[in-house]
KEMIMI-900656 format. One record per residue (C-alpha): chain; y, z negated, x negated. Coordinates in nm, 4 decimals, m for minus. Layout:
N
<site><ch>A</ch><Y>Y</Y><Z>Z</Z><X>X</X></site>
...
***
This chain:
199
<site><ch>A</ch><Y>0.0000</Y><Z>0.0000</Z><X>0.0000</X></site>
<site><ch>A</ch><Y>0.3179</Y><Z>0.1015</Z><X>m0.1192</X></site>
<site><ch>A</ch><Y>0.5586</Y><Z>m0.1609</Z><X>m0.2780</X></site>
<site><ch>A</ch><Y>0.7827</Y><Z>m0.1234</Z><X>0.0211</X></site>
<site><ch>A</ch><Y>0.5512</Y><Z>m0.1346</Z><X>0.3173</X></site>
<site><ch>A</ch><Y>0.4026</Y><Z>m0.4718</Z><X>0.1389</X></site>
<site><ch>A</ch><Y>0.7593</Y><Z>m0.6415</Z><X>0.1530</X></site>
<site><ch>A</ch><Y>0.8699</Y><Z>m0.5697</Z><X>0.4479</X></site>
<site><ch>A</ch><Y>0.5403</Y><Z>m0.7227</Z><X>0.5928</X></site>
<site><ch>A</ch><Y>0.6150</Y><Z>m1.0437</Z><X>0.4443</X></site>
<site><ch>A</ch><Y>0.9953</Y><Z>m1.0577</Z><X>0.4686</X></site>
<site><ch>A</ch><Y>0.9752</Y><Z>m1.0161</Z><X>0.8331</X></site>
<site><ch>A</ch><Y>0.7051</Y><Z>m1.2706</Z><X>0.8305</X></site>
<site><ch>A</ch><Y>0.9245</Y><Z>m1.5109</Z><X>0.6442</X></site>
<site><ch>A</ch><Y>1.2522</Y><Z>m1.4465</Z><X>0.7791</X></site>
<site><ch>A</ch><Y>1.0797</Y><Z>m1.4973</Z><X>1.1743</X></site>
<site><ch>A</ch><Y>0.9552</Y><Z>m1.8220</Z><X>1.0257</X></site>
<site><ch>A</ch><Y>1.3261</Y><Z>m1.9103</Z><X>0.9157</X></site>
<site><ch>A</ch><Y>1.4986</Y><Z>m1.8130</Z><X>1.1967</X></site>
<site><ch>A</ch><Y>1.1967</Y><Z>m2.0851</Z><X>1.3657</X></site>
<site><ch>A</ch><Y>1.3896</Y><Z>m2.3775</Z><X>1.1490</X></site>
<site><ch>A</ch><Y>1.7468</Y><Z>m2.3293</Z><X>1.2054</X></site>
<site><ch>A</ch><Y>1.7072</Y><Z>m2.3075</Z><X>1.6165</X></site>
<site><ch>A</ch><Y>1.5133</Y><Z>m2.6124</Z><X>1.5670</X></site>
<site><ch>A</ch><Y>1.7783</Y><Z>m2.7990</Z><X>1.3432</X></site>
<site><ch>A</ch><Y>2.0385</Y><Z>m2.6708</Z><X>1.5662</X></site>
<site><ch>A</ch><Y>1.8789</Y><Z>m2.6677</Z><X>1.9107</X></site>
<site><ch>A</ch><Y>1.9677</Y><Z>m2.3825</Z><X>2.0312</X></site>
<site><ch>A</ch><Y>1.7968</Y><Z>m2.0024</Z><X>2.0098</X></site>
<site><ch>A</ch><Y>1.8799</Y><Z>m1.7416</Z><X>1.7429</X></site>
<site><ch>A</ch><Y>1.8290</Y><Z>m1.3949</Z><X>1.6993</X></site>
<site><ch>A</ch><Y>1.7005</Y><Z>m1.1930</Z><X>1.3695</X></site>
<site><ch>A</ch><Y>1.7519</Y><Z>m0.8888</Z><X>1.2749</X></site>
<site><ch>A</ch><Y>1.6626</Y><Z>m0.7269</Z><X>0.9145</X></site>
<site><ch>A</ch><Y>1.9523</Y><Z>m0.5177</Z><X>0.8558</X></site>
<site><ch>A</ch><Y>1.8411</Y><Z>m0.3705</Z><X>0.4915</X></site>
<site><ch>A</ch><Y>1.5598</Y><Z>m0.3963</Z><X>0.2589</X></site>
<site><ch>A</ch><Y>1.6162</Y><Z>m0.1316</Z><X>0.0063</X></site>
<site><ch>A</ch><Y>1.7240</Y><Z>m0.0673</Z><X>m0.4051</X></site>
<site><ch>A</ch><Y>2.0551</Y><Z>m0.0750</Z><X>m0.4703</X></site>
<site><ch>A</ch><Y>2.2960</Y><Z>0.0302</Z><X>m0.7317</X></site>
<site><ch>A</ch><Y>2.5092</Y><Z>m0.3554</Z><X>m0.8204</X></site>
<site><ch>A</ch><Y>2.8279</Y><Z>m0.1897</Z><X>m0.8975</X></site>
<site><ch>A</ch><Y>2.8170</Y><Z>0.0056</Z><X>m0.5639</X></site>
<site><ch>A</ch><Y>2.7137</Y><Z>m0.2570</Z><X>m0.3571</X></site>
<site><ch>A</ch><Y>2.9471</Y><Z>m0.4945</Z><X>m0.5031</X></site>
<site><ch>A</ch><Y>3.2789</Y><Z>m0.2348</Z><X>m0.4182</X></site>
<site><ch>A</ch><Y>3.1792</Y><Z>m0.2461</Z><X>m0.0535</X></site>
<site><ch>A</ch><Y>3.1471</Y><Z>m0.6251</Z><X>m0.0582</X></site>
<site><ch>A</ch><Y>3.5292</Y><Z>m0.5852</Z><X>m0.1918</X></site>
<site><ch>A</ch><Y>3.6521</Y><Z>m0.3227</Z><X>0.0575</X></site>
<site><ch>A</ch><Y>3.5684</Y><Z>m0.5990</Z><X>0.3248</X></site>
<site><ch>A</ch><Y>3.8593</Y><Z>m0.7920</Z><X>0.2373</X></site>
<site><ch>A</ch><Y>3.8830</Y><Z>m1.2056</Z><X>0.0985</X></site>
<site><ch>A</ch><Y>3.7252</Y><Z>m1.3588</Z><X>0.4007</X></site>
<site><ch>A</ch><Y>3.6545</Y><Z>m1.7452</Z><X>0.3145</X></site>
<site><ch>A</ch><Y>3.3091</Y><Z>m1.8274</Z><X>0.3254</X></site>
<site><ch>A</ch><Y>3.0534</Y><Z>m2.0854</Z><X>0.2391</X></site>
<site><ch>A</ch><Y>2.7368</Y><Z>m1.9884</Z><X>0.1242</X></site>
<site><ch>A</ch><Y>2.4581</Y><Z>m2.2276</Z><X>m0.0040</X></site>
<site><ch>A</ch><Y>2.2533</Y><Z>m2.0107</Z><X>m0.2825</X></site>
<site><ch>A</ch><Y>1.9083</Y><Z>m2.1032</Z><X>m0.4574</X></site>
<site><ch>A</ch><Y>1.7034</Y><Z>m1.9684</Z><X>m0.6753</X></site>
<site><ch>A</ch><Y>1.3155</Y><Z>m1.9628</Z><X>m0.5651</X></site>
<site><ch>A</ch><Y>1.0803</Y><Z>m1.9706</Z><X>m0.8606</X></site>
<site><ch>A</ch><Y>0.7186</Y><Z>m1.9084</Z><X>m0.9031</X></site>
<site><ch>A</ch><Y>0.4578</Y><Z>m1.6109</Z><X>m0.8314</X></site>
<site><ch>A</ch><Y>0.7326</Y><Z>m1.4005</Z><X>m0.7173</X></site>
<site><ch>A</ch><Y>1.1093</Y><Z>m1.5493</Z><X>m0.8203</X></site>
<site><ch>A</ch><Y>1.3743</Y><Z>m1.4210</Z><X>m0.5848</X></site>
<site><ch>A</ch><Y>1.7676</Y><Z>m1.5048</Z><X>m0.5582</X></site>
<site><ch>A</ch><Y>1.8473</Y><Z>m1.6465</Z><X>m0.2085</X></site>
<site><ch>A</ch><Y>2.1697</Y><Z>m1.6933</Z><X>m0.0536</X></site>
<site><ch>A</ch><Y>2.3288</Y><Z>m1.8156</Z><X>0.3135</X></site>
<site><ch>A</ch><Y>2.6858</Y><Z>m1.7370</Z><X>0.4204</X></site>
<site><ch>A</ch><Y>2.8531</Y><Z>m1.8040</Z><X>0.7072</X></site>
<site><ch>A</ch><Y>3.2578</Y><Z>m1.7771</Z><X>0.7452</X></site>
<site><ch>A</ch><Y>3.4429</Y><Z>m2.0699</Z><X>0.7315</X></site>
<site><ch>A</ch><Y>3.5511</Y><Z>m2.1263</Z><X>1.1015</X></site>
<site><ch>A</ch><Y>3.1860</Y><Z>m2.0393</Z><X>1.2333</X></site>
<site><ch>A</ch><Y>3.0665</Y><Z>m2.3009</Z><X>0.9321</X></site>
<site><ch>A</ch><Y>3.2722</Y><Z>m2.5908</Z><X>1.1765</X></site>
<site><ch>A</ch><Y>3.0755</Y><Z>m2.4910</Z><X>1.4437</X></site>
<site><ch>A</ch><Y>2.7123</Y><Z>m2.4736</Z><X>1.2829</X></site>
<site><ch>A</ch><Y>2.8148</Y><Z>m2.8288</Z><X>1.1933</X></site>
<site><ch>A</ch><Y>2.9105</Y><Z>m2.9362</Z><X>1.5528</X></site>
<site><ch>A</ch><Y>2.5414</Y><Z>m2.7816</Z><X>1.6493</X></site>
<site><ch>A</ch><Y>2.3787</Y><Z>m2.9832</Z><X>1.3521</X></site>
<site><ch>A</ch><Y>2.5297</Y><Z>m3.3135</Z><X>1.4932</X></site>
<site><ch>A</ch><Y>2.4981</Y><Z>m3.2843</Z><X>1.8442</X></site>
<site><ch>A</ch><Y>2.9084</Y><Z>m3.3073</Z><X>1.8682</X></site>
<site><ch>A</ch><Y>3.0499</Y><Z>m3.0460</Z><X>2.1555</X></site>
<site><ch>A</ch><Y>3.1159</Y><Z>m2.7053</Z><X>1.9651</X></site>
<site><ch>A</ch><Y>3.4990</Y><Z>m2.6926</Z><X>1.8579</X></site>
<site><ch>A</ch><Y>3.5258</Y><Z>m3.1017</Z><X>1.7419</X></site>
<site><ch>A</ch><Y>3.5304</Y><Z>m2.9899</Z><X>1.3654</X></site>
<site><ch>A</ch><Y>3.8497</Y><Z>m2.8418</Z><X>1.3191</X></site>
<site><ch>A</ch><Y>3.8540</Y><Z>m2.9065</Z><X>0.9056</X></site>
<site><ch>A</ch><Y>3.6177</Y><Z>m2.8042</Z><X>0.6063</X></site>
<site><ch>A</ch><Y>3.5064</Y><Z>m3.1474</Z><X>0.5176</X></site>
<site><ch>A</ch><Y>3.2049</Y><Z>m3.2934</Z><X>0.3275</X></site>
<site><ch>A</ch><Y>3.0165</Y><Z>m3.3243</Z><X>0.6300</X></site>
<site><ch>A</ch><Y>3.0541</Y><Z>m2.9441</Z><X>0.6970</X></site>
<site><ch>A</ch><Y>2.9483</Y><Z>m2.8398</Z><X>0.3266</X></site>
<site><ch>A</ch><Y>2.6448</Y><Z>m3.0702</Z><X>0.3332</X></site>
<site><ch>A</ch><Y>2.5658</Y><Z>m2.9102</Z><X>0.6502</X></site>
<site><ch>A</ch><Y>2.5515</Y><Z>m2.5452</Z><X>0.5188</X></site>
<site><ch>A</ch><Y>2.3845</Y><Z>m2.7198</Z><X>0.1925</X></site>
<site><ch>A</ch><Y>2.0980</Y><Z>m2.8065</Z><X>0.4192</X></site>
<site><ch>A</ch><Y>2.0536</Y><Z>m2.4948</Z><X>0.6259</X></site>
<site><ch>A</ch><Y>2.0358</Y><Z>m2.3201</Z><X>0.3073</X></site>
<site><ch>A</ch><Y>1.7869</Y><Z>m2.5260</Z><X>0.1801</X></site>
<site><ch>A</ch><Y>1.5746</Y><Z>m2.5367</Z><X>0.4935</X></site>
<site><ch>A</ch><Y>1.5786</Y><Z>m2.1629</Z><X>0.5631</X></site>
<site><ch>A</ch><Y>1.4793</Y><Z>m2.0798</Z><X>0.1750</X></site>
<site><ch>A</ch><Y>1.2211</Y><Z>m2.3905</Z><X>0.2313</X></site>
<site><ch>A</ch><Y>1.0844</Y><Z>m2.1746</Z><X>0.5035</X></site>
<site><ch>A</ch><Y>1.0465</Y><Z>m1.8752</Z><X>0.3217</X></site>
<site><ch>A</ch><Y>0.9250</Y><Z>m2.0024</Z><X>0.0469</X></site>
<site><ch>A</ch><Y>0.6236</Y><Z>m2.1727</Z><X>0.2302</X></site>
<site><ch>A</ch><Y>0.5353</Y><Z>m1.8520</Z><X>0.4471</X></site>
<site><ch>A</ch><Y>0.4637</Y><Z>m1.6829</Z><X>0.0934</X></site>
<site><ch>A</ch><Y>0.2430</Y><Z>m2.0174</Z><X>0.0441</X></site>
<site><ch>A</ch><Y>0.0679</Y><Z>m2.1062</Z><X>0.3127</X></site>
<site><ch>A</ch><Y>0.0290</Y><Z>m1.6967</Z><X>0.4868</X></site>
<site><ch>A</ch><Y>0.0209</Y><Z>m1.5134</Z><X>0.2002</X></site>
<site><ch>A</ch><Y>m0.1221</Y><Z>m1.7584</Z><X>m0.1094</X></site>
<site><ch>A</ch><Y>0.1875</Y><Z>m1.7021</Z><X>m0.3698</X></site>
<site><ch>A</ch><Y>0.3223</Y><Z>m1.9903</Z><X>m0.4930</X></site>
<site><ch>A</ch><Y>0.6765</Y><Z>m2.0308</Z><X>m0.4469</X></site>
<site><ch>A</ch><Y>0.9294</Y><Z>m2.3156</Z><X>m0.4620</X></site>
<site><ch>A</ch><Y>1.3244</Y><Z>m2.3643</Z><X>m0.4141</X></site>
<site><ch>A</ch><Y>1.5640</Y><Z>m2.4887</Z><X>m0.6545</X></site>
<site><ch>A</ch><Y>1.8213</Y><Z>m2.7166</Z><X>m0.5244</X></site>
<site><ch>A</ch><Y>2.0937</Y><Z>m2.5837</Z><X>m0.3052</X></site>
<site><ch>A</ch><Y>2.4378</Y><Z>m2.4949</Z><X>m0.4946</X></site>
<site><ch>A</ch><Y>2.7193</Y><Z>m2.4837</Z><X>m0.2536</X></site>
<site><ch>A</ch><Y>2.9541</Y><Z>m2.2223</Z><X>m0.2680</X></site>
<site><ch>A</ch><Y>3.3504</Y><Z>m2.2473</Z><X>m0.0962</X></site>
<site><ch>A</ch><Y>3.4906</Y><Z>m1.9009</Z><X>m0.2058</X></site>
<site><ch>A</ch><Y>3.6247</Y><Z>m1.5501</Z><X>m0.0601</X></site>
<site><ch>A</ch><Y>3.3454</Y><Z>m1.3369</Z><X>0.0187</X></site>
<site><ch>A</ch><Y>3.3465</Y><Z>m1.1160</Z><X>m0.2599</X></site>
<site><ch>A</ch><Y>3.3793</Y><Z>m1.4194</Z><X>m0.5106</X></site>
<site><ch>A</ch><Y>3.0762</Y><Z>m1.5340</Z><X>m0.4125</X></site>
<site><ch>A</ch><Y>2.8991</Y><Z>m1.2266</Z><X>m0.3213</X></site>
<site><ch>A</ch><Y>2.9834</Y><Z>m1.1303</Z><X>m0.7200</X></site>
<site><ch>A</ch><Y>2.8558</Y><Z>m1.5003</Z><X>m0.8398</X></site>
<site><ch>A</ch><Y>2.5135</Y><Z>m1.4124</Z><X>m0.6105</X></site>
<site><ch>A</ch><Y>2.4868</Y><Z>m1.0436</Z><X>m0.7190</X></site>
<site><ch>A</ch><Y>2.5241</Y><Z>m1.1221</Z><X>m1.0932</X></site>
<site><ch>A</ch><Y>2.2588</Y><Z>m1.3549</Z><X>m1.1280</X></site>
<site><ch>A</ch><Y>1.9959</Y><Z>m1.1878</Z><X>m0.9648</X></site>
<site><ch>A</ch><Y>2.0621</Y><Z>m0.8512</Z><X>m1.1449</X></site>
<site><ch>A</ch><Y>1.8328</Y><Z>m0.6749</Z><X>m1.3679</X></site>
<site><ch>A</ch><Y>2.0029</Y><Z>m0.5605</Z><X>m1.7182</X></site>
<site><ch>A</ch><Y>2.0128</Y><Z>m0.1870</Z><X>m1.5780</X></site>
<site><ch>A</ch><Y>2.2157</Y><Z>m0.2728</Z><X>m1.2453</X></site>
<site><ch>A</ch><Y>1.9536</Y><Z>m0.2051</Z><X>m0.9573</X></site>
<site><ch>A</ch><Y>1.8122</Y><Z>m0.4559</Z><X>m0.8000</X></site>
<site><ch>A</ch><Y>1.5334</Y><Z>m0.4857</Z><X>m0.4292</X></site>
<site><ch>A</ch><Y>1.8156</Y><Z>m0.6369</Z><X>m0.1957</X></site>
<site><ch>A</ch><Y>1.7236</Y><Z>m0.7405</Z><X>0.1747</X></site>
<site><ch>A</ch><Y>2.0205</Y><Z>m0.8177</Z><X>0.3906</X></site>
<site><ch>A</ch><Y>1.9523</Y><Z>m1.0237</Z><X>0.7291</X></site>
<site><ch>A</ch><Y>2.1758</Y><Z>m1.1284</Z><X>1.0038</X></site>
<site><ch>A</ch><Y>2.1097</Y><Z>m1.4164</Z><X>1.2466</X></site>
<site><ch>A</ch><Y>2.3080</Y><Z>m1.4659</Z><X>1.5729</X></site>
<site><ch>A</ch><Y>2.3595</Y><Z>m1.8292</Z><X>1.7214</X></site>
<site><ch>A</ch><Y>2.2889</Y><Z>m1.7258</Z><X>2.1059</X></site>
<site><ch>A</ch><Y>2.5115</Y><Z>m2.0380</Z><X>2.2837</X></site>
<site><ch>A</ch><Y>2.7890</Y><Z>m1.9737</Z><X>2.0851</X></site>
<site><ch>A</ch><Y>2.7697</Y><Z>m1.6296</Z><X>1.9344</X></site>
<site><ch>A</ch><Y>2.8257</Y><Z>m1.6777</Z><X>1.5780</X></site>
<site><ch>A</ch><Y>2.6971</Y><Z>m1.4387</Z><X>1.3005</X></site>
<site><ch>A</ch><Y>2.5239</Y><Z>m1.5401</Z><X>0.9883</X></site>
<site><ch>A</ch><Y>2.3515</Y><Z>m1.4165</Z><X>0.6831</X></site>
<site><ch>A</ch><Y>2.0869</Y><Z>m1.4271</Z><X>0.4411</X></site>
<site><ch>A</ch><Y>1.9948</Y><Z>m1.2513</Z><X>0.1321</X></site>
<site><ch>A</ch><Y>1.7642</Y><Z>m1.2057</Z><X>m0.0767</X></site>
<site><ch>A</ch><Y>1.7302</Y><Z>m1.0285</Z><X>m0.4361</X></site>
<site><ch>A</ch><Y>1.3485</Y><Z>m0.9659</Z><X>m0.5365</X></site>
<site><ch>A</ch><Y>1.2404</Y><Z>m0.9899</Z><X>m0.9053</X></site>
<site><ch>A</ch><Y>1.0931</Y><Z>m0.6445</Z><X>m0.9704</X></site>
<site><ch>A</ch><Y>0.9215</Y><Z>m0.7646</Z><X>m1.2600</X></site>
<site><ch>A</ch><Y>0.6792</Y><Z>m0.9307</Z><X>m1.0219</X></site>
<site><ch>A</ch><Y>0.6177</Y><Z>m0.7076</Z><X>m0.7638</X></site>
<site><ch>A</ch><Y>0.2870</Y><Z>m0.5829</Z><X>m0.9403</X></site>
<site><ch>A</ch><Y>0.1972</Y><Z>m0.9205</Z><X>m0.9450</X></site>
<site><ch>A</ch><Y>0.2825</Y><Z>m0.9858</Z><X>m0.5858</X></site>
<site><ch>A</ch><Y>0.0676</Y><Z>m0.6651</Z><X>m0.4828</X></site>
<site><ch>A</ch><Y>m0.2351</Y><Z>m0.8118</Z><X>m0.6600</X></site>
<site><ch>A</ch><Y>m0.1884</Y><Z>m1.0791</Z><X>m0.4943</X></site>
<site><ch>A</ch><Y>m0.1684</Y><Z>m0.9191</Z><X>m0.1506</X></site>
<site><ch>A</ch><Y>m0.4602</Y><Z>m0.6889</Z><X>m0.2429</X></site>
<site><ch>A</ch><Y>m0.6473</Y><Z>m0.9783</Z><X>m0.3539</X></site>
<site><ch>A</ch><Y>m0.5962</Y><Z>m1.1556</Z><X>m0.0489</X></site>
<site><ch>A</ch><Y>m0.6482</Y><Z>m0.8521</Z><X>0.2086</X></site>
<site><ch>A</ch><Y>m0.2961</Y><Z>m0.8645</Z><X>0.3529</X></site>
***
């Protein structure tokens, strides 16, 4: 099975199973969809990350090491951040009206819950070991942070596997989103794996 047929398998597996944990943390339903999983040039992607303008975000990124390392990173805009943190603590949506410490650890935690998720669908479904790093929080314009996420995960000749997801908070119609840049160095490994397995 081609490299790309075998990902998208288990990224849709894994990103159902996350989109599981944050209506349960939050209480209330969300929607998934799996806008890109593709190769992309960094210097490309990273112009059209700037052409969106400095929106302030907060993003929580980790790292998840293993069988098959990845980059993973949340983001949210600031002003739907207040109310993912209203949702988190059972207050009425529209009570946090200020980034604060309880909003940051909130976004911390979702982070870390949704890349806990993913990282134990590879484990427990699919039998490759995976684990998350701690959560680093991120308060930055979008393409500040985008830049900070895209540099780290990049290979030294500027392409990297990039899947781009988008989750919708139903009761109060926020957008959110998740990425994820794949280690190509492992992907043989990761098909053994699969093959090995008879996924």
């Amino acid at each position: 099975m081609e490299i790309k047929k075998i990902m998208e398998l288990v990224i849709k597996q894994s990103i159902d199973r996350a989109s599981q944990s944050l209506s349960k943390i939050i209480r209330t339903g969300t929607m998934i969809e799996v806008e890109h999983i593709e190769v992309i040039n960094v210097s490309q992607w990273t112009e059209q990350i700037m052409d969106k303008g400095e929106i302030e975000m907060l993003g929580s990124m980790l790292s998840l090491e293993g069988d098959f390392s990845s980059k993973f990173l949340f983001l949210i805009k600031v002003k739907d951040a207040f109310i993912l943190n209203d949702l988190m603590i059972r207050n009425s949506p529209g009570t946090t009206t200020s980034l604060d410490y309880f909003t940051k650890s909130t976004i911390q935690e979702i982070g870390n819950v949704l890349c806990g998720s993913i990282a134990n669908t590879f484990s427990k479904d699919f039998n490759i070991s995976m684990w998350p790093s701690v959560p680093l929080l991120l308060d930055d314009y979008l393409g500040s942070i985008f830049s900070n996420f895209i540099t780290e995960g990049a290979a030294a000749d500027n392409i990297i596997w990039l899947i781009e997801t988008k989750f919708l908070v139903v009761k109060v119609h926020i957008e959110c989103e998740l990425y994820l840049i794949l280690n190509t160095e492992n992907f043989a490994r990761l098909q053994k794996l699969l093959n090995k397995e008879g996924k």
